[in-house]
N, C-alpha and C positions, 0 to 999 in steps of 0.2 A: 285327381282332377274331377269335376262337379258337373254337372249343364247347368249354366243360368238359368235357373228356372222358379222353383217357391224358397225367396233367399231374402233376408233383411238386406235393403240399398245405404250405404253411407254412404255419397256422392259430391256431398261438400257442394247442394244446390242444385242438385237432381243431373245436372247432364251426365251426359254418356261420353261426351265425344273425348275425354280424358279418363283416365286410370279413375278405378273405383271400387272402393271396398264394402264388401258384404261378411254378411255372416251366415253358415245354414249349418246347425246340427251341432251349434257352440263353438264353432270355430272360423277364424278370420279367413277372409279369401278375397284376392285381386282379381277385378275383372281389366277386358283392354288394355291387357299388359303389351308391350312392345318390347319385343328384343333387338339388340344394336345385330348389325352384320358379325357374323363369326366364321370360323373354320376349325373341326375340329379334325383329327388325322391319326394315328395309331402310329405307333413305334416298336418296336422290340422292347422298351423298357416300360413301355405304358404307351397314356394317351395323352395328347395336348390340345389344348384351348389358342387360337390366334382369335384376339378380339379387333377387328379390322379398324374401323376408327379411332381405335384410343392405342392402335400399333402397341397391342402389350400380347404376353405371350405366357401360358401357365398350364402348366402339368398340372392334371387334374387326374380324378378317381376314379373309377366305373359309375360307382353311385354319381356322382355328379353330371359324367357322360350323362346316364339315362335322363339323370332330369332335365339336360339342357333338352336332350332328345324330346323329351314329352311335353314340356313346354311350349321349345319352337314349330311343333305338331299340333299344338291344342283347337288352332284357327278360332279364338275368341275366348277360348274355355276358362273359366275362373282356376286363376292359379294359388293354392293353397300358400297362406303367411309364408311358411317355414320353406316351400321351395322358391319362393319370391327373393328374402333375408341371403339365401345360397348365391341364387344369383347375382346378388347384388355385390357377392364378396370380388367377383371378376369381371363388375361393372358392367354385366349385360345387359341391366332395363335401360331402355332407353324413359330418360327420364320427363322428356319434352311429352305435351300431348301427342304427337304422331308423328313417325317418322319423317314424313313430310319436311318439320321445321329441322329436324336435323339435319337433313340433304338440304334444303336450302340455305340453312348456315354453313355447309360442308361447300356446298357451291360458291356461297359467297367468297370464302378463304381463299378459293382455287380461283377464283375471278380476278382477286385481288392480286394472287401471288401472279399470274399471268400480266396483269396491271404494272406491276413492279417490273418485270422482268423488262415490260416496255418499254417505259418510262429509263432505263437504264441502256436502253438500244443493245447494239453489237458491240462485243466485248475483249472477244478475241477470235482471231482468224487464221485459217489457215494459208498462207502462204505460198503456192505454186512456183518456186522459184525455176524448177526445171519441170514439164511431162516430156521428159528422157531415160531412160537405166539402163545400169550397164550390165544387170541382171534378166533373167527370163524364169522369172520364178511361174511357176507351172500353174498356181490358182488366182494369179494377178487378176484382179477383176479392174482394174484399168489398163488392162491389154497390153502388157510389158511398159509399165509407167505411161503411155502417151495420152490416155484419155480423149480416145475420139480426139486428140489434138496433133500434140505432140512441140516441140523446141522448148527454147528456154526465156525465161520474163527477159523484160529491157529491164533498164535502171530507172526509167521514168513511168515505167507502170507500178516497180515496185515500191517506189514513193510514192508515187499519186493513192498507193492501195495504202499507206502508212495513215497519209492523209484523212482520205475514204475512212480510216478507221477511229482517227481521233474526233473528228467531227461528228461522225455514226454513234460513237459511247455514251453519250449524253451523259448524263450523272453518274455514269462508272466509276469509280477513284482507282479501279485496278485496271489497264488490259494488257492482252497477251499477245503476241505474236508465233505460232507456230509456222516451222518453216517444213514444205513439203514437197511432195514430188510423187509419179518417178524418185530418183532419188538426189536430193538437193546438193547432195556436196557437189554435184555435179558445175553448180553454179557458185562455189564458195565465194567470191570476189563482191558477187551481188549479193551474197548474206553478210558480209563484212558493212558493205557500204548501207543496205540496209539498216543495222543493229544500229549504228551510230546516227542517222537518220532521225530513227522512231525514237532514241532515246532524249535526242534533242525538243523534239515535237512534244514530246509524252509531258516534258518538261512544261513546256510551254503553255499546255493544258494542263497544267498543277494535276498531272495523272502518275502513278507508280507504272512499270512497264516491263515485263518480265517474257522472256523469251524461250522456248523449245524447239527440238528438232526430232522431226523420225526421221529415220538414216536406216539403211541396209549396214552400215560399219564397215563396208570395204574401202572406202578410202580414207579413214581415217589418218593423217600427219602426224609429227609432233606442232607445226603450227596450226592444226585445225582443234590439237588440245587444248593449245593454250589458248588458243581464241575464248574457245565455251569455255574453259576456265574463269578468264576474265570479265567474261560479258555475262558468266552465271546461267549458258545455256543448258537446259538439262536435255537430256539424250533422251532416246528411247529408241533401242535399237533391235531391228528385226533379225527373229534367231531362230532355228527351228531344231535347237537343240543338241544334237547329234551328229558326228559326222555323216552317218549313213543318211541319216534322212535330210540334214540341212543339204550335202551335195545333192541329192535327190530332187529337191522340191524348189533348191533356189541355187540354182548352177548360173554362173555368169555366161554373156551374150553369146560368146562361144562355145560353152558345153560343158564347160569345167567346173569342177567342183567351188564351193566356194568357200570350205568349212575354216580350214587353216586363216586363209585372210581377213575371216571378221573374227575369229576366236583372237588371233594375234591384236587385233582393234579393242576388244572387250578388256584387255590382258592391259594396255595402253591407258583407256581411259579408266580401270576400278580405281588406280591410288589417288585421281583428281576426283572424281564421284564414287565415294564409297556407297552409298545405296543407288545403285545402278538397275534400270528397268529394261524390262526386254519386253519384245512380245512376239510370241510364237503363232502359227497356224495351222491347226492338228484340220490334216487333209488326208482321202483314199482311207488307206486303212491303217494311217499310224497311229498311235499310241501315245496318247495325253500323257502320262505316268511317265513312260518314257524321255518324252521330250522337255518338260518339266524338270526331272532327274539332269538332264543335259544340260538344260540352262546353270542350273544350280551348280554343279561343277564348274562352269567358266566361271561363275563369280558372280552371275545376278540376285540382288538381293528383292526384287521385286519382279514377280514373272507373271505375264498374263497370254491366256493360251486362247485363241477363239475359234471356229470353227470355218474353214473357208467360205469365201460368200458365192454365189452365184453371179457372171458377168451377165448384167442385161445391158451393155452399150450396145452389143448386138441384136439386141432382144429373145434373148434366149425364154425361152417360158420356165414356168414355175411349178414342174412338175415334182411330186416326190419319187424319189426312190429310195431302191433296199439299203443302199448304200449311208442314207439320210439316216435311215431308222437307227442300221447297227453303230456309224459315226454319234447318234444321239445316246445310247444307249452306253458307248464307255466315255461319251465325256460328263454323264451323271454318275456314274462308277469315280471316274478322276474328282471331279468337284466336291460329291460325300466325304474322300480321302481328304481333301485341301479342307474342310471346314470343319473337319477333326482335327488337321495341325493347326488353324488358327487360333481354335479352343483352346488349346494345347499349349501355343505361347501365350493365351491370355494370362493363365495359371500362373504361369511362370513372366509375368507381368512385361512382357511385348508384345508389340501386333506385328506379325508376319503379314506383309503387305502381298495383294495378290488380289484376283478376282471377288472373292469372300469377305476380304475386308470391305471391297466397297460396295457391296450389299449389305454388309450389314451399320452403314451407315444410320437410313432412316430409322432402322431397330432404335439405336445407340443416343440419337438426339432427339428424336421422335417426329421430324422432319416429313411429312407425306413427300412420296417422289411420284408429283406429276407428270413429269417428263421424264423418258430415257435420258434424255442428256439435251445440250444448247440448240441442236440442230432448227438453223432456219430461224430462230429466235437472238438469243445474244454470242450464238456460234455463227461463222459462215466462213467460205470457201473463196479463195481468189485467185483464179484459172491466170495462165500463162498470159493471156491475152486481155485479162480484167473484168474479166465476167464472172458476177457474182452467182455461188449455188452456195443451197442450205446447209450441204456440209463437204467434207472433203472427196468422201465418197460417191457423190453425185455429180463430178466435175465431169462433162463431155455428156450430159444426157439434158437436152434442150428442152425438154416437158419441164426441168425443174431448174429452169434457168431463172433466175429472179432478176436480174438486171445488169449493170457492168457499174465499175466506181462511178464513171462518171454522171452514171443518172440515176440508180438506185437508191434508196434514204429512207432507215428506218425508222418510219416513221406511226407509230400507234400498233393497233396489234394486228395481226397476218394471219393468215392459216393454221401456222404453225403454234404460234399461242394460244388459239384456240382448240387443239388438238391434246387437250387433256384426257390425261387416263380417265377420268369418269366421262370424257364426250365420245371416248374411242367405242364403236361397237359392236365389240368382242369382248372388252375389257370393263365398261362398266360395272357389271354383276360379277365380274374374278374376285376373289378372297385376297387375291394376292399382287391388286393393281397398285398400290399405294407403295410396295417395295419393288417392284418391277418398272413402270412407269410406261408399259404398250410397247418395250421392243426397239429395237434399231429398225430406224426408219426406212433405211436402205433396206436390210434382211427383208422388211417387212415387201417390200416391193417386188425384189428381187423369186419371193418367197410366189407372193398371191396376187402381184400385180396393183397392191393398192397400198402403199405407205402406211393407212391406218389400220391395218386387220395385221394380225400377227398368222402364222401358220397353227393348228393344234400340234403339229411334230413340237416346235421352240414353246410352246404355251407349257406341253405338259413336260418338258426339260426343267424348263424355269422352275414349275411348284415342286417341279418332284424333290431339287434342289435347293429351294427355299425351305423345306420341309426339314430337311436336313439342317439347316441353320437356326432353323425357330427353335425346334428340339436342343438344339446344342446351347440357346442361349437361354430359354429357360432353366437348365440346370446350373447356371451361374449364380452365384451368390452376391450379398450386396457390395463386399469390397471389388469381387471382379467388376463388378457395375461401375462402381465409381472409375474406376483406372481406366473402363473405359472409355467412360465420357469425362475425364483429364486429357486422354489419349487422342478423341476423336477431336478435341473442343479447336487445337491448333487446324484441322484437317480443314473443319467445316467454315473456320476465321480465315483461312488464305483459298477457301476455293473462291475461283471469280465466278460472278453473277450469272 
């Protein structure tokens, strides 16, 4: 590195205000070079390069470390030809005169992808057919299913909400219907007359119309099989595992255990849904690894493990504890392990579906993920009573009450649309906002009290474990590449809007 100082100008017309080559002491040199956003992070095996914008990811050298290092330190300094040419092999100059126009083309894309999501309204919703259950699972953050509520939908709310949602889709050609609770089977009769309902409507609106359920699994029938058999409901059933700790953590209303009755339910539905989803909730001080292990044994071929949430219907605050830290601490331990077997099956040309896989989405299509996910946008929530919230987790809390069917309508963009990772402010300047997308919105509340700010405990989870994954998909080669994006291409065509 140089000072601009007694230097031949090649300028291409004298300004300055763009990249400009000189010459001093017979050798070529860039001045007002621009580097795109990067991340770089050390391993056991080396080091790697995440280049944030162009979502690519490369195992790099020492030699190369230093020179990103001395570059992106230079603050002006004329950067020698031959470290320039380096750079360029991992697309770092940014090639526009100033970073400026690239955040504002980077913004525009994010305006627009916001724009669309509008323009395509509410998509799929979740469903309150009961806030009742016949469980007392210990970290319920809707207070034993009732949601600050509590009983079960009429038949004419849960039409009027079928309704609410075909007219709400605007240009949708998919939506969905999740059915939820407390726990819904509780209401089977009104998810029969439902499904047949929406499918007539869906119809009607030249819409396709696909249906899910999260279920506790203890009451599963042989006619509740063949229902979701025939109408194509997919499950997704809450498990925590182990006998020890599922009796533990979700004992029914009485006290009892409840391991046997949903294990026998899982047993029921694997030969109708052979890739069967669970999803557990690693709370106090159990063991990710463990309960994982647990699921795997009954038969789930897709398991997703999250970490309990904090109940603010009461308004509990958002303080951390020890407990947060060391709960943080082995489900980065579990997640490193899970994104070693996903690599794992890459090799050996399947994806082991799970938390990992759906991070590593925007890697795999190159897709930015401005949003955690629908909430408040083309997702939304429909309480017992018909009152609409942004997602299902915010059911019974009136600050995020958005309206009821009958007078709500989405219509243009909201808050929510507006709350893109690069407008969130914590998350702007992260390396790591474009695969993360700011967090669950609830977490994020329940956490600091404001939906848009994540906690640093879940920030540095997040990288520590995206770290883990960038590493692991760097050392992939081009056929794993390909298989993956044949693999992903079904994933990303059937997800709705």
């Amino acid at each position: 590195m140089v000072d601009d100082g007694d230097v031949r100008r090649n300028s291409g017309g004298g300004t300055l205000f763009g990249p400009y080559e000189v010459e001093y002491g017979g050798r070529k040199y860039f001045g007002n070079v621009w580097m795109r956003e990067f991340h770089t992070f050390r391993r056991a095996d080396g080091i790697y390069l995440f280049v944030v914008d162009q979502m690519a990811v490369h195992k790099i050298s020492e030699a190369t470390a230093r020179i990103i290092d001395k570059v992106s330190c230079s603050s002006g300094g004329l950067v020698p030809a031959s470290m320039l040419e380096h750079l360029k092999v991992f697309d770092l100059v940014e090639e526009k005169d100033k970073p400026a126009s690239r955040k504002a083309e980077s913004n525009g894309k994010r305006d627009r992808a916001a724009g669309n999501k509008a323009e395509l309204g509410v998509s799929t919703i979740a469903l309150f057919v009961a806030q009742e259950c016949n469980m007392r699972c210990v970290y319920c953050y809707g207070r034993g299913g009732k949601y600050a509520g509590g009983g079960t939908m009429r038949d004419e709310t849960a039409l009027r909400a079928v309704d609410w949602l075909m007219e709400n889709s605007k240009s949708a050609e998919k939506v969905q219907i999740f059915f939820f609770g407390g726990e819904p089977l509780l209401n089977f009769p009104l998810i029969k007359k439902t499904v047949g309902y929406a499918k007539a409507r869906a119809s009607g609106f030249s819409k396709k119309i696909t249906f899910g359920i999260t279920t506790n699994g203890s009451l599963i029938t042989d006619e509740i099989v063949s229902f979701m058999k025939d109408e194509n409901i997919r499950p997704l059933i809450s498990f925590d595992g182990t006998r020890e700790i599922q009796n533990r953590q979700r004992p029914f209303r009485d006290g009892n255990g409840s391991y046997d009755t949903v294990y026998a339910s899982v047993q029921k539905l694997r030969p109708v849904f052979p890739q069967l989803s669970g999803r557990a909730t690693v709370y106090g001080d159990s063991d990710p690894c463990e309960i994982k292990d647990g699921m795997s044994r009954a038969g789930f071929t897709a398991c997703f493990l999250t970490k309990a949430s904090r109940v603010i219907l009461d308004g509990e605050d958002a303080t951390e504890t020890a407990d947060d830290e060391a709960l943080s601490h082995r489900m980065i331990a579990f997640q490193q392990k899970e994104w070693i077997r996903l690599f794992q099956s890459i090799t050996e040309r399947r994806v082991e579906q799970g938390d990992p896989a759906r991070s590593l989405v925007p890697l795999v299509t190159g897709q930015k993920r401005y949003f955690t996910c629908g909430v408040g946008k083309w997702f939304a929530a429909v309480s017992v009573s018909g009152d609409i919230y942004p997602c299902h987790r915010f059911v019974g809390q009136d600050d995020t009450r958005m309206g009821t069917i009958a007078d709500y309508r989405a219509d243009g963009l909201n808050e929510y649309h507006r709350s893109t990772v690069d407008a969130l402010p914590q998350c702007s300047a992260c390396w790591a906002r474009y695969l993360c997308g700011g967090g669950c919105a609830y977490e994020n509340k329940s956490r600091t009290g404001d939906r848009r700010m994540s906690d640093a405990l879940s920030c540095a989870e997040m990288r520590a474990t995206l770290e883990t994954g960038l590493a692991l998909y760097a050392r992939l080669d081009d056929d794993d590449r390909e298989f993956l994006k044949d693999a992903y291409q079904s994933i990303v065509k059937d997800r709705l809007p």
